[in-house]
SEMARRO-946404 format. One record per residue (C-alpha): x, y, z. Coordinates in steps of 0.001 Angstrom, whole numbers, padded with zeros to 6 digits, always signed. Example, Ala and Ser with C-alpha at 12.3 -4.5 7.8 and 13.67 -1.06 7.14 Angstrom:
# residues 2
+012300-004500+007800;+013670-001060+007140;
# end
This chain:
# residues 702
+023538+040638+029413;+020166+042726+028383;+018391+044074+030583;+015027+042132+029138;+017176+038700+029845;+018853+039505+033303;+014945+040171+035020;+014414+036860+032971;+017188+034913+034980;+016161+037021+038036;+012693+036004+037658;+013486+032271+036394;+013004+029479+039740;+015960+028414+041003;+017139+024750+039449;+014642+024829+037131;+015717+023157+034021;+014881+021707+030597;+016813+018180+029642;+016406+016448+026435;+016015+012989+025628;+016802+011150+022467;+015285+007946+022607;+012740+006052+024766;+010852+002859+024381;+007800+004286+025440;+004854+004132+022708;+003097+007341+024129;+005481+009605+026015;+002451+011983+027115;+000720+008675+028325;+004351+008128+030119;+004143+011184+031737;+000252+011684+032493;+000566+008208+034306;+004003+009621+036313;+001849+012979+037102;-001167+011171+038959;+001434+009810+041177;+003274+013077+041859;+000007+014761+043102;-001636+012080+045070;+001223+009271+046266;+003417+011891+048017;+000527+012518+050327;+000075+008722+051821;+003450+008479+052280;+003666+012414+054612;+000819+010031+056462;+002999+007386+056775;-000129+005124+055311;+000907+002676+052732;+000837+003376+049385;-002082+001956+047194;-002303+001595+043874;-003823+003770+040979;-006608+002000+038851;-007842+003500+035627;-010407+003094+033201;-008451+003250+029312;-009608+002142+026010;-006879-000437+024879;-006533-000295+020956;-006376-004395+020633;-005121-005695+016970;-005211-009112+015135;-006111-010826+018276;-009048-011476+020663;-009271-010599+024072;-008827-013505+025723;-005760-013985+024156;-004425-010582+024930;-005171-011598+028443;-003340-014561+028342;-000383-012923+027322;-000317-010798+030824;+001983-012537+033336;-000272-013315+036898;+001044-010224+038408;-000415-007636+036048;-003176-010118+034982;-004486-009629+038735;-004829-006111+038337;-006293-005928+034861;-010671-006447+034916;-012327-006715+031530;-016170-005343+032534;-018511-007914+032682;-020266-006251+029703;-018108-008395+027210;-019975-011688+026550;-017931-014906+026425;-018539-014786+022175;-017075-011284+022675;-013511-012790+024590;-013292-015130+021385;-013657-013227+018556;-010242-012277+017085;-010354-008807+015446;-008070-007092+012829;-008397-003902+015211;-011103-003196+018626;-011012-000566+020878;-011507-002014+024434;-012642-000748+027784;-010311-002139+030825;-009808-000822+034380;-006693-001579+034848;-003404+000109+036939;-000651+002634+036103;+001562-000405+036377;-000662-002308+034133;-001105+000774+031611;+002624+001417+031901;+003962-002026+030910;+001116-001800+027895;+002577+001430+026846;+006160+000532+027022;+005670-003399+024985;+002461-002708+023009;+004033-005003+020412;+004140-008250+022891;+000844-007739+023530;-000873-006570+020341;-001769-003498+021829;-001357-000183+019133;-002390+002491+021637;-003403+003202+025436;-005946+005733+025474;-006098+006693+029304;-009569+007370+031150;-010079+008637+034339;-008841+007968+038098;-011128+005357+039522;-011618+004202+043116;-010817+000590+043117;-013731-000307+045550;-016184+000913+042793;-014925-001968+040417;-016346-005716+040965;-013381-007584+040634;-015808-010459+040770;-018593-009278+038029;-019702-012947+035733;-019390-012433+031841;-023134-011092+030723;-025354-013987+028454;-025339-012595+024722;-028970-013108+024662;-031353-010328+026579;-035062-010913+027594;-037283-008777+024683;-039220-006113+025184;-042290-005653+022660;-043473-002236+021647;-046171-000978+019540;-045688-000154+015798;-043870+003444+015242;-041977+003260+018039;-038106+004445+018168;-036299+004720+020700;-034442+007903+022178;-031168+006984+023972;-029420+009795+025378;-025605+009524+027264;-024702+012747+029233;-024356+013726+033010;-026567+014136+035386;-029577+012670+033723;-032543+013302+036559;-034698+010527+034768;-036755+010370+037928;-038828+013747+036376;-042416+013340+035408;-041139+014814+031670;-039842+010749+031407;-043399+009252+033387;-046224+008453+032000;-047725+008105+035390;-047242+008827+038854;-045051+005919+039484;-044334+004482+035949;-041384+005374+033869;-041050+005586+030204;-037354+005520+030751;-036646+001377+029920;-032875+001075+031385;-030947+003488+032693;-027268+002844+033695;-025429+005289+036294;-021082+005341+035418;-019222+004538+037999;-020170+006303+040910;-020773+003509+043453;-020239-000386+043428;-022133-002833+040824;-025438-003143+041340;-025296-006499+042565;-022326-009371+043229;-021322-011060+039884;-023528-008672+038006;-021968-004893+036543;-018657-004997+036954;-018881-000624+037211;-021840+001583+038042;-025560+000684+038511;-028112-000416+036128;-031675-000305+036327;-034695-001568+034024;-038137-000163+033874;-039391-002678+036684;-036486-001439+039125;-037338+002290+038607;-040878+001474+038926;-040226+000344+042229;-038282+003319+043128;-040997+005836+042090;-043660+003379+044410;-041211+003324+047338;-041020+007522+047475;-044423+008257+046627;-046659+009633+048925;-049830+011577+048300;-049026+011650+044938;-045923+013411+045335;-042118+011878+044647;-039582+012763+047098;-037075+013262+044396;-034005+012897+046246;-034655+010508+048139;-035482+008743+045135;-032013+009645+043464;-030123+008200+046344;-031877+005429+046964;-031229+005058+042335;-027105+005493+043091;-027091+009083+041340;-026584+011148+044550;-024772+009845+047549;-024006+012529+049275;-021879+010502+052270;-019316+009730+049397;-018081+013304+049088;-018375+013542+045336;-020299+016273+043780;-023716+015018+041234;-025270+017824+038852;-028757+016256+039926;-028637+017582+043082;-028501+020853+041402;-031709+023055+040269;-029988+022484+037164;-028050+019635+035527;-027262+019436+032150;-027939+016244+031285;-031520+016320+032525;-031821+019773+030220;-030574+017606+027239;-032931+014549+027769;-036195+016524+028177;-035284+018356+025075;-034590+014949+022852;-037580+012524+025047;-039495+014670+027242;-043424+014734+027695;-045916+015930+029992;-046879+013242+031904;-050445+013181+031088;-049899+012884+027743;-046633+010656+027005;-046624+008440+024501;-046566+004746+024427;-044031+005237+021577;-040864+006623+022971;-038961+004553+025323;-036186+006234+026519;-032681+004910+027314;-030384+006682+029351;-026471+006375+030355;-025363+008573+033599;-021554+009421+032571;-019402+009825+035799;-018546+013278+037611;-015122+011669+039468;-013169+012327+035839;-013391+016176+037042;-011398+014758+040134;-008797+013708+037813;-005563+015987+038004;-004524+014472+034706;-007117+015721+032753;-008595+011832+032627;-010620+011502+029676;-014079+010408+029139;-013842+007852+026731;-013881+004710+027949;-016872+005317+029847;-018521+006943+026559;-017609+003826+024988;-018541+001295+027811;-022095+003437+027233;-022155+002762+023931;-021924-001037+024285;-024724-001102+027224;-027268+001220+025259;-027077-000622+022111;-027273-003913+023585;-030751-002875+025430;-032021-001093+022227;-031746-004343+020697;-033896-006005+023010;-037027-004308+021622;-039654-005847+019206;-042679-003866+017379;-045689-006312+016974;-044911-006746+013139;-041355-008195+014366;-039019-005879+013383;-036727-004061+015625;-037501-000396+016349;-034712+002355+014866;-033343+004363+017853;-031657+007747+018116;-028641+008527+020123;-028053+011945+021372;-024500+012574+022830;-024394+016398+023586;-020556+016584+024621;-017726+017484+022150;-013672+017983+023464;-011024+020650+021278;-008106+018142+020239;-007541+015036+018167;-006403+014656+014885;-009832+016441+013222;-009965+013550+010316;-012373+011218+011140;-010086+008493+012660;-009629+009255+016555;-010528+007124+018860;-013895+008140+019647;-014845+008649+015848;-013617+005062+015031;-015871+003810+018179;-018685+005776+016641;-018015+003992+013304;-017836+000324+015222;-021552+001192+016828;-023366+003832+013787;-021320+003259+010585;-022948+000925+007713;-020304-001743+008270;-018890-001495+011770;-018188-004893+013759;-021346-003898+015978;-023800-002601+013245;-027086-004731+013342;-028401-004944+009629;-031550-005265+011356;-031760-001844+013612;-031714+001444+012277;-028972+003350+014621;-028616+007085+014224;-026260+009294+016666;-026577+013198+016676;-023500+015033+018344;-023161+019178+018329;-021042+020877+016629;-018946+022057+019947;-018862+025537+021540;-015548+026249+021042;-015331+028825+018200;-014507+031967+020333;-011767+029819+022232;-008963+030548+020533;-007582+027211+020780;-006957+025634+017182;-004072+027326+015010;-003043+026758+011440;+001081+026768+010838;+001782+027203+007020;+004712+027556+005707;+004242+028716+002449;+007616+029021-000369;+010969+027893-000535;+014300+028832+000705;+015050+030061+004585;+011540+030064+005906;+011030+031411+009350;+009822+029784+012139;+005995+030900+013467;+005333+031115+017377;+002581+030482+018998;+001592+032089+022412;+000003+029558+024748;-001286+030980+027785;-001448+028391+030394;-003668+029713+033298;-003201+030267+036495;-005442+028129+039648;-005791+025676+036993;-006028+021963+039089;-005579+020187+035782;-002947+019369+033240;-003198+021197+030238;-002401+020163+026529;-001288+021585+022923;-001460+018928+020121;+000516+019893+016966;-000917+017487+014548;+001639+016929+011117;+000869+016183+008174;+000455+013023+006538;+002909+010794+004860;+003283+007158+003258;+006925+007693+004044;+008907+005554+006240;+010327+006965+008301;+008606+010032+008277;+010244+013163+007072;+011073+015642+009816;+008275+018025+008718;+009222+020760+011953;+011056+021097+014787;+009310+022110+018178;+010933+024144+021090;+008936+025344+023862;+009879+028775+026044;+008493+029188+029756;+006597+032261+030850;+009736+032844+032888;+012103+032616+029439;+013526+029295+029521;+013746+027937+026271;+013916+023939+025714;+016089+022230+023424;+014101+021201+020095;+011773+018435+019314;+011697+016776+016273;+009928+014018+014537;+011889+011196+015665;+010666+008006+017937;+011009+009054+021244;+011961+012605+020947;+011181+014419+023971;+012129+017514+026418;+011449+017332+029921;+010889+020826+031818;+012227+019619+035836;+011676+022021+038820;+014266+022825+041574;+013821+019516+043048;+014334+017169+039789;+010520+016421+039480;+008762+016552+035968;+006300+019415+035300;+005848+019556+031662;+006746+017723+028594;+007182+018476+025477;+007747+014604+023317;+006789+012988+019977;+004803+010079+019171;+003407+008523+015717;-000153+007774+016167;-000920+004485+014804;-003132+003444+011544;-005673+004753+011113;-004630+007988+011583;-001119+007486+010631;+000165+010721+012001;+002976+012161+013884;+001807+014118+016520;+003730+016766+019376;+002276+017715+022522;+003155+019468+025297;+001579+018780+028296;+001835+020870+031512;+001178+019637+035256;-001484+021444+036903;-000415+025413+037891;-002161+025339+041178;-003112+022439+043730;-004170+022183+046989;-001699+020624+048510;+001836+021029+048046;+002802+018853+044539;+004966+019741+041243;+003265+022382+040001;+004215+023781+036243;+004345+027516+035569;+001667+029447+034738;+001543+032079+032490;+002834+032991+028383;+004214+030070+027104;+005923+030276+023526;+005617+027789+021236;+008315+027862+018052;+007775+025981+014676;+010477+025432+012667;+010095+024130+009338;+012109+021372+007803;+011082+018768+005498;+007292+020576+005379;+005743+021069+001513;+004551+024591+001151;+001238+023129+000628;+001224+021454+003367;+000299+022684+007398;+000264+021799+011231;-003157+021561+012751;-002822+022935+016871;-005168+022371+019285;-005761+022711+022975;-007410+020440+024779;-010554+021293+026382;-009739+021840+030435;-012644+024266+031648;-014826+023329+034108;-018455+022513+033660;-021306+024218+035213;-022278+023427+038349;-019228+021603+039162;-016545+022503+042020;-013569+024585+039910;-011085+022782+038922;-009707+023300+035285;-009335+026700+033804;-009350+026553+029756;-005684+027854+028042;-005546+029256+024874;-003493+030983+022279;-003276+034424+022741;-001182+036278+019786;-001689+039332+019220;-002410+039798+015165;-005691+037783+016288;-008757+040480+015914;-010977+039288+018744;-013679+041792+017887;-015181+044297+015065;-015127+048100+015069;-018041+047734+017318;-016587+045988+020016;-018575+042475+019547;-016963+039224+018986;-015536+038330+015684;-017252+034967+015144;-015822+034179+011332;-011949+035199+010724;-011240+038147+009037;-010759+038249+005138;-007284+038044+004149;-006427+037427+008101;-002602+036344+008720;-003056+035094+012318;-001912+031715+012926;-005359+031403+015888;-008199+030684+013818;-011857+030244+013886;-012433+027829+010885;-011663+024497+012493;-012813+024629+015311;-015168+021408+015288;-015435+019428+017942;-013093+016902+018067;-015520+013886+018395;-017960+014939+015664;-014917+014238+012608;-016255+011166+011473;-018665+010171+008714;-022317+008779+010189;-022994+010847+013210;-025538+014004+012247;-023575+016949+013303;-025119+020265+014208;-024296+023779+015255;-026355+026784+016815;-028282+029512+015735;-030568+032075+016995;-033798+031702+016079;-035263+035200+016042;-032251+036283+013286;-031326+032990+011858;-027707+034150+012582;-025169+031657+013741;-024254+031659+017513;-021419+033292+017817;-019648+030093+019801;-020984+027445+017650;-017348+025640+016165;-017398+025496+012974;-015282+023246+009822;-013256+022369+007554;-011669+019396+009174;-008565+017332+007536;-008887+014647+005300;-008412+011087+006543;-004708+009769+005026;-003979+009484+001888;-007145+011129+001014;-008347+013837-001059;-011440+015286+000547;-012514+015279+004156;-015673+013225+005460;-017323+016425+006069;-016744+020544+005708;-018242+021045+008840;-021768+020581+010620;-024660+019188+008672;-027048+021463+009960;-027941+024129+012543;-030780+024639+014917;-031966+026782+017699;-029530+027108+020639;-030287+030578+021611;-033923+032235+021342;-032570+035753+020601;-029399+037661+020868;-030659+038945+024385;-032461+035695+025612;-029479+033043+025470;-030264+029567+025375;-033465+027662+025834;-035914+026792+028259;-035780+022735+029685;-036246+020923+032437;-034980+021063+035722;-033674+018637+037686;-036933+018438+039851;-040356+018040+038073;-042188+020976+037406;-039287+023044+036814;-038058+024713+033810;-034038+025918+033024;-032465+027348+030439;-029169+026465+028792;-027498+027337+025533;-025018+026177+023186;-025007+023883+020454;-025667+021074+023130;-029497+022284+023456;-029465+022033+019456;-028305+018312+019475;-030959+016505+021021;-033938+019491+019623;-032885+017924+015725;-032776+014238+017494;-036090+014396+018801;-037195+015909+015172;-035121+012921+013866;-036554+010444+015814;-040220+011588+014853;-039663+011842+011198;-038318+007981+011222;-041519+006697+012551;-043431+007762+009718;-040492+006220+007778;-037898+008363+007148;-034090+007481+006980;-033052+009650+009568;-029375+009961+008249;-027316+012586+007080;-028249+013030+003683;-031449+012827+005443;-031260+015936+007477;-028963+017592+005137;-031871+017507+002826;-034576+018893+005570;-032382+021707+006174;-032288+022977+002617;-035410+022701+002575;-036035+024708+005925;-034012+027184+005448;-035262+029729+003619;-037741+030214+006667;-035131+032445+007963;-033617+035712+007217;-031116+035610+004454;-028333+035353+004020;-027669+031541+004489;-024473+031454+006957;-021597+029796+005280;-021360+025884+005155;-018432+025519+007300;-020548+026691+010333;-024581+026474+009183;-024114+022633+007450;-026649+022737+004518;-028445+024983+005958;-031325+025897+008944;-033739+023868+010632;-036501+025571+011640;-037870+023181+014158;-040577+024839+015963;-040920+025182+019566;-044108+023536+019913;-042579+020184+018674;-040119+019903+021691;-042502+021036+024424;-042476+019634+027545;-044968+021816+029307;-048167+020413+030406;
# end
């Protein structure tokens, strides 16, 4: 034995072993395991307390074809029927209508989610997408089916609406009054952080209309002054009994930051013009050792905010266009336009999706994501014929990180059935253990067990269904640190090896890591892995970050791709970062090309549409906002603050008539650019080109 391997089996934890599976009826084997993982860390505790064991509700997206769902409910046998809930939000006409394919929010439990993902053909489901732990108290089992028809609300002429979904949205400022105890902010709708507002109303989360908050502002005013949080518990935003952090009770919160930016006024002089709509996302997913995802609340937000924008009326009849501003992006998914949350963003903002209305102008505005300095996205080529060699990936899985991590290797596409075994996968441990290979086969998988037989990592196949049409690997790794004792996988250099098989040498593998940092503000819990080989040139000769890949560069980490994950598809208005006093890109702002959708020649987009301001110089980052309490101002950066600055120029423009879309802005920024310095940045990062939207325009200050 060398003396490299023997400190390897030296070092290597004793019993710790990789065994390999060959077939498995499960549709999603990450799914599988991500549902098997929540119970590892939390079940093992109850039962050391001898308390009984309760079970784990979820939110999830179900991916529902050719059916309705009332008939995919009738399908469920009483037992897992009782521990399904469809949200009240989902009108009887919506239970009836049968639907060649509908993504569809459920809370629903691992045992529920489990039988889905094992039979998705008996019950017409294509896909689980998994949410986020919630607390089954915070669900109203007992929520009544919403009417389809909402009161109206009439508006002047020129008005649009600005809706904006993000966290910790502190819509109780005077930047969203227009006097000392009115609101311009029409319905606002907190996710899920307490029980429904009231019995056999939400089925999740509170929701209040302008009258509600009105009353609110009255009942904590006093000589002229709001006692703000007082007025956010009494709202549902902060409850500080229920242990759970909220970014509002922070001097700064990002999603009040982003809101003033897209809707904010001073008080004295806010027009009659702007409603604003507002969705409160939930801070539990950060509890979420699973790395629960976001979506189904995103979605459910999406359904509430575009039912109350189309309860408003100008005086000539006509329904008032309305701009959405979603400042949140995530680092994995195919990239092609057809992921979950892309084809959700279709069904609400594309020209024909199932909840389009012909007769409301709908425009979203998403950045171009942050993570273009991460080093998590890699390109495997495998260019010739013959013997080619296999590429390997370092994957550097952190250590104190509370949350599962994930690598996505996204294949090609093919019409072929089955698909051709494009690579092989086989993971290494930091300690040298070396799994047994993966290939592209139903129900291919590797499990990594600790000393006492318990699952800590996985590396598995799964095909992800039209339309993406994809074979995807992942490996997915149990958290590396907890706070009480639990499975925990091993932190450190992972290896990831690529073998090529069945590949054309003009074809590649798209990797990704999933986002897992921790947001500002919020109690640590995930620490962000990335790749970490070591051709990668992480700076120039001058010791600043590399923020465009090196000519002629043959490392497999790579800046160009890095776009967020949720801004793939083709209507949202995408748009990165610059700094405004060079008219340089940011140096984290993501940037294209993405893939094309299958079967398809060219991608929906090269990269952003546009850019705008996220930083005001290269020494004073970000830009200045609102607090969380009125009269305060913040500053954040990021291509998050240069989402919501092009949606309020967006929303402005379409009052004096203007499509608002992205040939639209596209256009404007051509137009703008040559404000700036030259050079233009390239496309893949800049869009078509700068928008030089001036400060003045988004100013909140009285």
């Amino acid at each position: 034995m060398r003396i490299k391997d023997k400190e390897r089996s030296e070092k290597r934890p004793s019993g710790q072993r990789w065994q390999g599976v060959a077939e498995r009826g499960a549709t999603s084997s990450a799914l599988d395991f991500r549902l098997a993982q929540q119970e590892a860390f939390t079940q093992p505790r109850d039962r050391e307390k001898g308390q009984e064991v309760p079970a784990i509700w979820y939110s999830a997206l179900l991916d529902l074809r050719e059916t309705s769902i009332a008939a995919f409910v009738k399908k469920l046998d009483g037992g897992l029927k009782a521990q399904l809930h469809i949200p009240s939000d989902y009108t009887a006409e919506d239970r009836k209508t049968v639907f060649k394919d509908k993504l569809v929010v459920v809370f629903a439990t691992a045992e529920v989610l489990r039988a889905l993902n094992w039979s998705e053909k008996e019950y017409s489901v294509a896909s689980v997408i998994l949410g986020a732990v919630i607390d089954p108290d915070f669900i109203n089992l007992e929520a009544k089916q919403q009417k389809a028809a909402l009161p109206t609300i009439k508006v002047p002429n020129g008005t649009v609406i600005t809706a904006v979904i993000d966290d910790g949205i502190a819509f109780g400022n005077d930047v969203f009054r227009d006097g000392l105890t009115s609101t311009r902010v029409a319905y606002a709708t907190v996710l899920p952080t307490m029980p429904g507002t009231a019995p056999g109303l939400a089925s999740v989360g509170v929701e209040l209309d302008k009258a509600q908050i009105d009353a609110l502002l009255v009942a904590n005013t006093s000589s002229k002054l709001l006692d703000e949080d007082r007025f956010y518990q009494q709202a549902g935003v902060i409850d500080y009994a229920d242990g759970t952090f909220s970014p509002t009770s922070l001097r700064r919160s990002h999603g009040t930051h982003i809101t003033a930016l897209a809707a904010g006024y001073p008080m004295d002089a806010a027009p009659d013009d702007r409603p604003i709509l507002c969705a409160i996302l939930p801070t539990r997913v950060t509890e979420d050792v699973s790395g629960g995802s976001i979506l189904p609340s995103l979605v459910l937000a999406l359904h509430r905010l575009t039912r109350q924008a189309a309860r408003f009326r100008c005086k000539d009849g006509t329904r008032p266009p309305a701009v959405f501003n979603f400042s949140y992006g995530n680092f994995g998914g195919p990239h092609d336009g057809t992921s979950a949350i892309a084809r959700a963003i279709e069904d609400y903002f594309g020209p024909s999706g199932p909840h389009c209305d012909p007769d409301q102008e709908l425009r979203l505005v998403l950045p171009a994501g942050n993570g273009n300095l991460s080093r998590t996205h890699a390109k495997l080529a495998f260019n010739g014929g013959g013997n080619r060699p296999a590429k390997t990936l370092d994957f550097v899985a952190m250590p104190d990180d509370r949350t599962a991590s994930e690598v996505q290797l996204w294949m090609p596409y093919s019409g072929a059935t089955p698909l051709p075994n494009f690579v092989t996968v086989r993971a290494t441990t930091p300690d040298g253990l070396q799994s047994g290979p993966v290939s592209i086969a139903a129900g291919s998988y590797q499990s990594l067990l600790n000393d006492q037989g318990i699952e800590v990592a996985r590396l598995s196949f799964a095909f992800a269904p039209l339309p993406t049409a994809r074979g995807l690997i992942t490996l997915t790794l149990n958290p590396t640190e907890s706070l009480t004792p639990a499975p925990l996988a091993p932190a450190g250099r992972w290896k990831i090896e690529v073998t090529p098989d069945q590949i054309a040498p003009d074809e590649d593998v798209q990797v990704w890591v999933e986002r897992d940092d921790t947001l500002p503000g919020f109690r640590r819990g995930g620490r962000q892995p990335y790749f970490n080989n070591a051709n990668y040139e992480r700076f120039d000769k001058y010791g600043a970050p590399l923020a465009v890949d090196p000519p002629g560069t043959d490392s497999l980490i790579r800046r160009a791709g890095t776009l967020s994950g949720f801004a793939c598809g083709p209507s949202p208005l995408v748009i990165g970062a610059l700094v405004q006093s060079n008219g340089k890109m940011s140096d984290y702002s993501a940037a294209g090309p993405i893939t094309p959708p299958r079967g398809e020649p060219v991608a929906y987009r090269d990269g952003p549409d546009a850019s705008a301001r996220g930083d005001d110089s290269p020494v004073l980052l970000g830009v200045l906002s609102a607090g969380s309490r009125s009269g305060s101002m913040v500053r954040l950066n990021g291509t998050s603050v240069a989402a919501p600055r092009v949606a309020r120029f967006t929303a402005n423009k379409m009052a004096t008539g203007a499509d608002g879309d992205r040939a639209w802005v596209q256009a404007q920024a051509g137009l703008q650019d040559a404000d700036f310095p030259p050079p233009t940045p390239e496309a893949i990062r800049t869009g078509a080109g700068r928008l030089d939207i001036s400060a003045k325009e988004v100013s909140i200050g009285a």
